[in-house]
N, C-alpha and C positions, 0 to 999 in steps of 0.2 A: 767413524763409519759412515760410510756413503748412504742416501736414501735409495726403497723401492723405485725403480724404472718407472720415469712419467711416460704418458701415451703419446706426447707430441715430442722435437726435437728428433733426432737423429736414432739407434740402431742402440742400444743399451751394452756396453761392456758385458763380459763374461763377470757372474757371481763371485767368482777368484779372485779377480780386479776389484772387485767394490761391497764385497760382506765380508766381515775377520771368520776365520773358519773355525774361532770359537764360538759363535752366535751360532751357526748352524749346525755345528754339533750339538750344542745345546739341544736348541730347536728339535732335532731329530732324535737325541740320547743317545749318543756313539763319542765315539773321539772323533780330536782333529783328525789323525793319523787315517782313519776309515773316511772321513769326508774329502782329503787330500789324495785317497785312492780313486776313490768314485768321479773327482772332477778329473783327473788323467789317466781313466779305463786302466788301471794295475788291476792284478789278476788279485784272489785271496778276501772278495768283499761278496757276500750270498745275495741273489738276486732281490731276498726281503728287504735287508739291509740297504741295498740300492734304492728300492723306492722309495724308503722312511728318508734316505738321505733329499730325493728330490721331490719330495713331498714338502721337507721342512723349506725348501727353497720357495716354494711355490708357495706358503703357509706365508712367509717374510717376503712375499710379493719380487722375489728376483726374477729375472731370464734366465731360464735353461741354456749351458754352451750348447754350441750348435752341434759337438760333438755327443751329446748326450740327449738330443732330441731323438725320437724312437719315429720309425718306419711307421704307419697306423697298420694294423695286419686286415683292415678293412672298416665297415661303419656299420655299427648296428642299431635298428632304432627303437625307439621305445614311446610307445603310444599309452598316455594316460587320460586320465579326464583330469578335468578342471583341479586347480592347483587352489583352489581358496579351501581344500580341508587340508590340514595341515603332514595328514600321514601318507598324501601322496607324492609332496617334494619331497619328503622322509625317503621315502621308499628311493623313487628317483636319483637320487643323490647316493644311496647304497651302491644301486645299480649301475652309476656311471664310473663309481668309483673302483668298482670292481672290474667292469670293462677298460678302463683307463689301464690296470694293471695288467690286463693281459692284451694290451697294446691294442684294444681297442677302439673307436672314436664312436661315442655314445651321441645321437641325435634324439635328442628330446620332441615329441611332437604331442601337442596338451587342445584335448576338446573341449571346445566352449557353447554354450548355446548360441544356437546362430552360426555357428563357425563350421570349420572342416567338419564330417564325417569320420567314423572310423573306414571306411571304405574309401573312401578319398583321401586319407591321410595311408594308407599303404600302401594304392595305386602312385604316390607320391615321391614313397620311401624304394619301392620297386623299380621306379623307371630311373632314380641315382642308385643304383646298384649294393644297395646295403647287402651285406650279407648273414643277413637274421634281425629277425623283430622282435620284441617281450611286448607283450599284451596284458596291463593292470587294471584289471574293472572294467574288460570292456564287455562286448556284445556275447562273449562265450558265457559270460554270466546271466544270460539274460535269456532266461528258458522257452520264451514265446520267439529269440532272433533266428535267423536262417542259418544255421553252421556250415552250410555247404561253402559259405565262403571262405571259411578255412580251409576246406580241402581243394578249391581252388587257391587259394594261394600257396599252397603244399604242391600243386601241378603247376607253379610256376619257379618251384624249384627254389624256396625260400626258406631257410627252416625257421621255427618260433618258438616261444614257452608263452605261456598262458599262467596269471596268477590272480586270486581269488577269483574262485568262480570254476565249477568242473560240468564238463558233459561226455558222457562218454559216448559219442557220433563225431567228436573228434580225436583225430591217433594223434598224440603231441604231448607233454610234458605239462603239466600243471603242476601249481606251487600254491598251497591253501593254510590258514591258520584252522586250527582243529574247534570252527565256532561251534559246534553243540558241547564241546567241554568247555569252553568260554563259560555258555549261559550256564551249567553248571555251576562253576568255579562264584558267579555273583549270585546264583540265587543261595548257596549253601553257605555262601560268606553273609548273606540279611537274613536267612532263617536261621544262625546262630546268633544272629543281633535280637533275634526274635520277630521280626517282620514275616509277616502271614499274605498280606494283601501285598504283594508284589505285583509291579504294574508292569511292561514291555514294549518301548518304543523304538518300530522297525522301519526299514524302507518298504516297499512294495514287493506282494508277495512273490512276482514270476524271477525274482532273483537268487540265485544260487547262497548264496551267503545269509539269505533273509531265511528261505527257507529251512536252512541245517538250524539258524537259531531258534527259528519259533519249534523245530524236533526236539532241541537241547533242553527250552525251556520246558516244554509241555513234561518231558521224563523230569526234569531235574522239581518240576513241582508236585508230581505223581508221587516221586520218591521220596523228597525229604518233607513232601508237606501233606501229603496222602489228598492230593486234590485231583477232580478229575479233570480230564480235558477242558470239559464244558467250563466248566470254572474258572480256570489258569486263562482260558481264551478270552473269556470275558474281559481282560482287564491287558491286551494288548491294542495298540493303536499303530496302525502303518501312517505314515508321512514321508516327508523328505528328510534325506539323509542332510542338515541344516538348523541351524540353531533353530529357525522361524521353526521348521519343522516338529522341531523336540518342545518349542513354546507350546506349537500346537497339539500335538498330542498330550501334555501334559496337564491342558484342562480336562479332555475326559476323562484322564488319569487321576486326579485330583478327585473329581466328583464323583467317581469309583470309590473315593475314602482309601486309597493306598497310602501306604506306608513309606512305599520305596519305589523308584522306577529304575528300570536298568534298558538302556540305551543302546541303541545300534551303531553311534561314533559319539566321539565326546563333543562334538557342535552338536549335539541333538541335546549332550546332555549340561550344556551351558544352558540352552532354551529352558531346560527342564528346570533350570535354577533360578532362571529368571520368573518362569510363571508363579512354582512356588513364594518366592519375594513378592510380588504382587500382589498376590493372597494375603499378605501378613502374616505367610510363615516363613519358620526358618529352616534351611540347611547345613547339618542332619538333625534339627532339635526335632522338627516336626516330619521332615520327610529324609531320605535316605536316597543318595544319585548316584549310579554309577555308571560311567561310561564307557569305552569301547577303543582302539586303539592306540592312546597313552604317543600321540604326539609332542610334539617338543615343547617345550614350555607349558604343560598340563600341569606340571606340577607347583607352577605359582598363581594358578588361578583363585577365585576366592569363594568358597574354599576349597582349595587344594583337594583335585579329584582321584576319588576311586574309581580306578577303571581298569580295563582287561589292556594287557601291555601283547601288539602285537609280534610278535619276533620279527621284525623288520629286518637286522641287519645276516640273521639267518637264512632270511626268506630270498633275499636279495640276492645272496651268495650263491645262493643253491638254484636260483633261476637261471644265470648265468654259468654255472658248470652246466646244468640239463644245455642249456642251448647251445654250448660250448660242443657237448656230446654232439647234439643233431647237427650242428656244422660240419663238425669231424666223420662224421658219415658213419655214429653210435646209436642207431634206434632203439635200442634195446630198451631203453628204463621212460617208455612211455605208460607214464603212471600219472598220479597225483600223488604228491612228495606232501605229508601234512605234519604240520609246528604248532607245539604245543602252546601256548598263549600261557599269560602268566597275570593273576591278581594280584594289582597292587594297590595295597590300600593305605589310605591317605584319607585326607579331614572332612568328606562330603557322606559319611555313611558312619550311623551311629547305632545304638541301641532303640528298639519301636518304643511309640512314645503309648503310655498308660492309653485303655482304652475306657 
């Protein structure tokens, strides 16, 4: 069997010429017979099965024949922030994948400090004629920004979705995880550990997502811990959404005499592991860590984190139908679309230690 097509040299043969069509049936889990239809367009192969077929191609690094390259049915972009937390390639990657299937051509466009704007980054995307944006984390989250610039962009005849993060002064599609069942879901998972002094490290409060969690916690500690507000508050710390951030929070955490912290992303709650280690405790003997969207590879950290797993690959789907709608000239279900987040517990959260 021939190798993957190098970048240099000449125009790479058709995958029929140069992969056995048992390799990529494999690859994809079909037959020869259905991979020997799809490379010669026979009728009797479902459009799923098609793209498992030319997915395993692209998995084993071949050229698509040219006959089986797809028309783009336009470009739609997608504006994120910074890509060193790990749940927003995450997300990303759902989302292009899912746009790729409906013959979309997905443009990634990622804010940096220093760098683009989200306002410059759509005047960008606008003037190459995308035909729809998705909006993850950005300024609609962010309850002190000016929203009116969504509805200028809506007057330039653009449609978009919006995910984490809701206001309602804008008409459009939003796509949220259900964070005040989130902070539920960790404090009633450490107060069955027996943890009392539960600690709370968030980003800043004018953000949509900070806010629903510091509502989740304040009830979810009223309820299963009969504490009051004033209480529960006490022993929250806002920072950056960033390891440095969760280190830092985690000393007044600490000096508070908590038990447990529960986090606003799991880089807050690496931080939160490292400051405890530095102290000369341990994680969960002495403190109890749980984090927050259950990015890729959380689960061989040391140790192996408890954290709230966000439906990414649901969230991502359903962005992409909402925007699919507003393209198609569907207004209808301009709502907020909310997914239930899911505890998953792993080796960072134990039982409270004697007091």
């Amino acid at each position: 069997m021939a190798g993957p097509s190098s970048a240099g040299g000449g125009s790479a043969p058709p995958p029929a010429a140069t992969a056995r069509l048992s390799d990529i049936a494999a690859q994809a889990g079909v037959s020869e017979a259905t991979v020997s239809r799809v490379f010669n367009g026979r009728a009797g192969v479902s459009p799923t099965t098609r793209q498992t077929v030319l997915a395993a191609l692209d998995v084993l690094g071949y050229d698509r024949p040219v006959r089986l390259r797809q028309r783009s049915a336009g470009m739609i972009g997608l504006i994120t922030p910074e890509l060193n937390n790990p749940i927003f390639p995450a997300l990303a990657q759902v989302i292009e994948q899912v746009l790729t299937r409906y013959g979309y051509t997905p443009l990634l466009c990622t804010q940096t400090p220093g760098g683009s704007t989200e306002d410059e980054l759509v005047d960008m995307l606008v003037e190459r004629g995308v035909t729809g944006i998705v909006f993850v984390s950005g300024l609609h989250a962010d309850t002190t920004a000016d929203m009116e610039r969504y509805a200028r962009l809506a007057g330039r005849g653009v449609p978009f979705v919006l995910i984490n993060g809701y206001s309602e002064r804008i008409s459009a599609p939003f796509v949220s995880p259900d964070d005040r069942a989130a902070m539920r879901m960790a404090v009633q998972h450490l107060a069955e550990l027996g943890h009392e002094r539960i600690g709370l490290a968030l980003g800043q409060r004018r953000f949509v997502p900070v806010l629903r969690k510091l509502e989740g916690f304040a009830a979810a500690c009223a309820e299963l811990l009969g504490q009051s507000e004033q209480e529960s508050a006490s022993r929250i710390q806002h920072t950056l959404f960033s390891v440095e951030g969760g280190h830092a929070a985690a000393g007044a955490l600490l000096d508070a005499d908590c038990t447990a912290v529960v986090c606003g992303s799991d880089l807050m709650a690496f931080g939160v592991v490292r400051a405890v280690r530095q102290r000369g405790l341990s994680v969960p003997g002495d403190v109890s860590v749980v984090g927050f969207d259950d990015s890729p590879l959380i689960a061989f950290a040391d140790p192996p984190l408890t954290t709230i797993r966000q439906p990414v690959e649901a969230m991502g789907a359903a962005a992409v139908d909402a925007l699919l709608e507003e393209i198609n000239g569907n207004a209808m279900h301009r709502a907020e679309f909310v997914f239930q987040p899911e505890l998953v517990v792993r080796g960072s959260t134990g039982a409270a230690r004697p007091r």
